[in-house]
N, C-alpha and C positions, 0 to 999 in steps of 0.2 A: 723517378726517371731511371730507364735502362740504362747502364754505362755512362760514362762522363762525355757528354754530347750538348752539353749548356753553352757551347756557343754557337748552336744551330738556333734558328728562329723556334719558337713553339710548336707549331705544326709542320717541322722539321725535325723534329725530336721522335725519341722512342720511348715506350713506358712500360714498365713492368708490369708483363701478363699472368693472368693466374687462372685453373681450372675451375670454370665453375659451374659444371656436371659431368658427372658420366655414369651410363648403364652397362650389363648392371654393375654393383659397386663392387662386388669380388668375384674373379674366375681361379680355381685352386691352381690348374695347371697353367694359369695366362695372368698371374698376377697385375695389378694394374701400378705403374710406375710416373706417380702424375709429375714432378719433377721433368721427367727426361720427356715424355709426351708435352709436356707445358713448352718444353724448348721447340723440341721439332716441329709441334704446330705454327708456332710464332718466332721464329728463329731471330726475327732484328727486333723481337718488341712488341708493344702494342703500339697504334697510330692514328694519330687526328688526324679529318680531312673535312673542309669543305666543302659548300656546292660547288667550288671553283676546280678542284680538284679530280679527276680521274678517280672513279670508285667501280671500276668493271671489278666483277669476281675473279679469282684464281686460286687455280689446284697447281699445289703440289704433291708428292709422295715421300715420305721418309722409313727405313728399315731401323729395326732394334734386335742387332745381334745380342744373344747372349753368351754367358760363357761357355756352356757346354754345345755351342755353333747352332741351335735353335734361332730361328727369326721370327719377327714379328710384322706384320706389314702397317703403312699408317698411309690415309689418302683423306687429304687436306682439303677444304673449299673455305675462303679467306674473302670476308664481305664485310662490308659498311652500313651499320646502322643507325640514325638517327638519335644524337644524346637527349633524353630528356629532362636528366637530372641539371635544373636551375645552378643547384655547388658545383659540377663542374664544367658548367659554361664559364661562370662568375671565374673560378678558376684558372682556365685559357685564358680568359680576358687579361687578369693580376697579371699572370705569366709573361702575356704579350708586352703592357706598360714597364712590366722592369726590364724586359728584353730590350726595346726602345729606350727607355730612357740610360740602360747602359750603353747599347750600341752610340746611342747621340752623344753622351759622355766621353767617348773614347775618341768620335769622331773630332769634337770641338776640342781637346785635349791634344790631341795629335796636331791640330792646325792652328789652333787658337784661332777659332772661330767665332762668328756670332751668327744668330737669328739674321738679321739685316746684310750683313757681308755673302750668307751664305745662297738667302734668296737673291739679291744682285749677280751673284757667279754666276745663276744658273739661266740659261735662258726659254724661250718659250717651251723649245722641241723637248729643249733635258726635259724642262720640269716636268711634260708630260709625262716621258719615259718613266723616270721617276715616279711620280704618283701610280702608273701601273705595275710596275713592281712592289710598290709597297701596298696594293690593293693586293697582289697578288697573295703576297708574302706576310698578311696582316690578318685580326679576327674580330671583328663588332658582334658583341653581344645582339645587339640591334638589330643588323641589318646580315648576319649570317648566320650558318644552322651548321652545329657542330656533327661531325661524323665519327666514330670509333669501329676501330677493326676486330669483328667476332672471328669467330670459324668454328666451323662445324667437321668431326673427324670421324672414320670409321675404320676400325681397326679388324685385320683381319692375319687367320695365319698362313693364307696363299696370297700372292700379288695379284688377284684379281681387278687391274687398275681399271677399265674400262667399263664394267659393272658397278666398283664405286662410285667412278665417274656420274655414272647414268643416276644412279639414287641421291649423291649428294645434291648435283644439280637439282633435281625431281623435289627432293625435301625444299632447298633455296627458295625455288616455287612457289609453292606449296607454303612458307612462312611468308614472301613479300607481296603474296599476291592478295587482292583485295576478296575473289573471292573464293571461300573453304574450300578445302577438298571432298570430297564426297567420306571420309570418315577421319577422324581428329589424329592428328599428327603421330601420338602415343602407337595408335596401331599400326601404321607404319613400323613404326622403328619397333615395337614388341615382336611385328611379322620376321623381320631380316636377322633380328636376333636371334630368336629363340622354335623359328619355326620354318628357316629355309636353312638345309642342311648344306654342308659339303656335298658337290657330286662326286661320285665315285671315281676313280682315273679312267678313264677313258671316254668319260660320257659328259652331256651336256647338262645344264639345269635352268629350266626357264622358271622366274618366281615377278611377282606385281612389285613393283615400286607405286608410287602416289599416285603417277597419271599414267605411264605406260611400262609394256612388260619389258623386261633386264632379263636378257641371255650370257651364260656364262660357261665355257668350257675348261676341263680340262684334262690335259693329257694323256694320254696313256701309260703305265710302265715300260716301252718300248720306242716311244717318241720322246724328243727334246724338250728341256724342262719350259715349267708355263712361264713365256714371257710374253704379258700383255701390253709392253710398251712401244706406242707406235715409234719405229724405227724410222721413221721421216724426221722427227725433232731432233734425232741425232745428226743429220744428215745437215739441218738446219743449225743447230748448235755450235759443232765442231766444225764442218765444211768437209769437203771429199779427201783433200790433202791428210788434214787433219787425224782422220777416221781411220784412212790408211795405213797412217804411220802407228797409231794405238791398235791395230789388227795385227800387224807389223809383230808390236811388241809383244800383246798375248801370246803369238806364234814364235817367239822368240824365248817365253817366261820371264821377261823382265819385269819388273817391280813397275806399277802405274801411279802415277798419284795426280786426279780430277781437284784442279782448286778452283772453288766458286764462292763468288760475293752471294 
């Protein structure tokens, strides 16, 4: 388990994520830092989720300054896939019975309760309520299908977010879809690697992703640096007040500091 979070229910909880590929395995001038990458892919952990549960994809983006002020760009697509391994369904499950049997512990402890006293308190509507929350908040081997949080990352050394965007999605696809893409996954990702350059500054680059083509510019040395973040989620984030007063302060040089869950 990530961090000490054992009084969250099971599928409440966070767990400790680890890399488990990357291409290729060395770049001399782009070192690969799987530590710090393993965080910013997964920043709260890894996560179980039910069929009950919300499992829409989501991108994020994270930067890796270096020391001598070099960056590195990371653009994230964070999905739910289906556990097949029997050990740790079997595992959820243990998880769940000692969650429950501590919670009910504490519960009858606290009240000196029983079985019989507890179902008499309760009356029809509660117990419904009841029983749906702990459906909610519960995991049968039996009768549910475990989920776990992958993601898939592409690291690049301009903020081309929007392009990432377009391939990560494409690849997603492309692996949940029942049927293949018209050539196997490998050449995809060998194509974006190793065989679509940097455009040159001022010019555009159009290259195939798995099902449709990805446009990407960028700048010239006489235009403003590449930012391909749509400025509407700021807009939406922050609120106009907001946004003002942080314009405000760049235009002022005062020190900023962005805190987010």
């Amino acid at each position: 388990v990530a961090g000490e979070n054992f009084d969250q229910s099971p599928l409440r909880r966070t767990f400790k994520s680890k890399v488990l590929a990357h291409y290729p395995q060395n770049i001399e001038w782009n070192p690969f830092d799987q530590d710090a990458v393993n965080m910013l892919c997964m920043p709260k952990g890894l996560s179980f989720r039910t069929q009950a549960d919300n499992r829409d994809p989501q991108l994020h983006s994270f930067i890796i300054t270096r020391e001598d002020g070099s960056r590195t760009y990371g653009f994230v697509l964070t999905f739910y896939e289906e556990v097949t391994s029997k050990q740790i369904c079997t595992a959820m499950q243990t998880l769940y019975q000692m969650h429950n049997a501590e919670q009910y512990g504490s519960v009858c402890a606290s009240s000196s309760c029983s079985m019989d006293s507890l179902a008499s308190s309760i009356d029809e509507g509660d117990a419904t309520s009841l029983a749906k929350l702990q459906r909610y908040n519960s995991y049968d081997i039996a009768r549910d299908t475990l989920y776990v949080s992958k993601c898939i990352c592409l690291i690049t050394p301009l903020p081309f977010m929007q392009a990432c965007k377009k391939f990560l999605i494409q690849l997603y696809k492309a692996v949940t879809s029942q049927q293949p893409p018209p050539l196997p996954l490998e050449s995809y990702i060998h194509n974006i690697l190793y065989e679509v350059p940097l455009p040159p500054p001022g010019r555009s680059l159009k290259f195939y992703g798995v099902y449709e083509p990805i446009i990407c510019q960028r700048p010239g040395p006489n235009e403003l640096p590449l930012s391909d973040y749509p400025l509407r989620e700021v807009f939406e984030l922050l609120g106009l007040e907001n946004l003002v007063q942080v314009f405000t302060c760049v235009l002022l040089e005062m020190q900023i500091l962005l805190y987010s869950q």
